[in-house]
C-alpha positions in Angstrom: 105.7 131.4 78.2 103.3 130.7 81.3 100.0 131.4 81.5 99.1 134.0 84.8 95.8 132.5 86.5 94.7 135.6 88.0 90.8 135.2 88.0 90.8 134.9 91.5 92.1 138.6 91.1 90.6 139.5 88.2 88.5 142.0 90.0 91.2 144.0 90.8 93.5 143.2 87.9 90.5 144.1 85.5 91.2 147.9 86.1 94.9 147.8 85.4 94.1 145.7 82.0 91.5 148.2 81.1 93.9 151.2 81.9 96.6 149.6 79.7 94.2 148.7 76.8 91.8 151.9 76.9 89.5 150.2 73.8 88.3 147.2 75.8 85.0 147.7 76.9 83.3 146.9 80.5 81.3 144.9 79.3 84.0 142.9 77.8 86.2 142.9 80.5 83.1 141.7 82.6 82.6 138.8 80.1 85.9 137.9 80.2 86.2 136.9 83.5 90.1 136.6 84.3 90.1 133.8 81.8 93.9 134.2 80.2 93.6 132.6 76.8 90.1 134.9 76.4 91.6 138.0 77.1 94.6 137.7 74.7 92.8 137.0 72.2 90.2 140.0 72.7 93.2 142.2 73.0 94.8 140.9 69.7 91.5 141.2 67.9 91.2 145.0 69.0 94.6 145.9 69.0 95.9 143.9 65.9 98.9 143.0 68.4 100.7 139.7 67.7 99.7 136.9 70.3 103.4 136.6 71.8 103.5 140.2 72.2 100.0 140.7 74.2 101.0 137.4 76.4 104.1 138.8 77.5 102.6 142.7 78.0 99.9 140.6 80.2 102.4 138.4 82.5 104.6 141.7 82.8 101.4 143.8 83.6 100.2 141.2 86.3 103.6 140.3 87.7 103.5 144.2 88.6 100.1 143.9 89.7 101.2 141.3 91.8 104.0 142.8 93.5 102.6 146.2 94.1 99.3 144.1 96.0 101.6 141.9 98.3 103.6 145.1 99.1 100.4 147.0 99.7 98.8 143.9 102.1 102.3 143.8 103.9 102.1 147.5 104.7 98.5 146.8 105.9 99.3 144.8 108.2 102.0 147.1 109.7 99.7 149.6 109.9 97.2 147.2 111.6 99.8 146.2 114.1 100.9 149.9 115.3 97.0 150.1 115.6 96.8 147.6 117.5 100.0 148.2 119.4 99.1 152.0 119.5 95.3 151.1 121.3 97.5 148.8 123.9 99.6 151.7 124.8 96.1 153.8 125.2 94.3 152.0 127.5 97.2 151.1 129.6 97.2 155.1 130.0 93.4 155.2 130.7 93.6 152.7 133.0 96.5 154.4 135.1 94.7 157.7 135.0 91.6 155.9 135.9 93.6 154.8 139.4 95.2 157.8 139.5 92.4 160.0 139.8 90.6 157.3 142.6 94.1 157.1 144.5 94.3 161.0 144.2 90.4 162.4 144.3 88.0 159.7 144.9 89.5 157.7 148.1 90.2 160.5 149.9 86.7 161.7 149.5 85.4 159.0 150.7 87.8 158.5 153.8 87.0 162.1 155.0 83.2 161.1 154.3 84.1 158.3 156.8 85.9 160.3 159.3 83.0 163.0 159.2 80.0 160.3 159.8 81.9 158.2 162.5 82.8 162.2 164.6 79.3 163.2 163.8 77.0 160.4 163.3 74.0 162.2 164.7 74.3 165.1 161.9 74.7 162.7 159.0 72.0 161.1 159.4 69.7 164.4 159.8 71.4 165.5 157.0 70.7 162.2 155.0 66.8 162.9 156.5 66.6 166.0 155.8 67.6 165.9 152.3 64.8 162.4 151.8 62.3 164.4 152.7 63.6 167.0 150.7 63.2 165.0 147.6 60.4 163.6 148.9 58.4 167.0 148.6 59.6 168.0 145.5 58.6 164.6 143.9 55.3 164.8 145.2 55.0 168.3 144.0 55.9 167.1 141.2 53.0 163.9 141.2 50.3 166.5 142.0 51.2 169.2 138.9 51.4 166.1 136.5 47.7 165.1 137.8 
């Protein structure tokens, strides 16, 4: 029978050999660190198991393991890609509204701002004055109280 070399997933695997074998301790399982050959014989010393027996229960227990983590990482990265896709879709809309709105609101503000200031250039800019010296007085107002 083949040995499993799972200590590069022993920090996962760890919880599902601790779940089957409820006696082994944390501490063990820490000390054991995925080593194979270790844990079988840890297990056959608590649970009086035959060798064969706790070998196969182990490959069995970590071909599931196995399995069930490559299905898991392939849904992941579905789920990362309808993110991703999803956020595509989203600021393509933002980015038509965005037009949108400066086709629809903004441009057409501005042309009749345009249109107004070339038929009535002399009001603008008394209106532009008017409204400087406006803020002018209140921000001095303003610098006086604060002194």
């Amino acid at each position: 029978m083949s040995k499993p070399t799972f200590e590069s997933d022993w920090e996962g695997f760890k919880g599902h050999v601790a779940l089957k074998w409820d006696r082994l301790s944390n501490e063990e399982l820490l000390r054991i660190e995925g080593n194979f050959e270790n844990l079988v014989n840890l297990i056959v010393e608590k649970y009086g198991e035959t060798k064969e027996a706790v070998e196969k229960a182990l490959n069995e227990l970590y071909r599931s393991f196995r399995e069930r983590k490559d299905e898991l990482a392939g849904r992941t990265q579905e789920i990362a890609e309808t993110v991703k896709s999803k956020a595509r879709e989203l600021k393509d809309e933002a980015r038509e509204t965005i037009q949108r709105i400066r086709e629809q609101k903004i441009e057409p503000a501005v042309r009749k701002s345009e249109d107004y200031i070339k038929l009535h250039p002399f009001t603008a800019v008394l209106g532009a004055l008017g409204v400087g010296i406006l803020i002018g007085s209140l921000l001095g107002l303003r610098g006086r109280k604060d002194e």
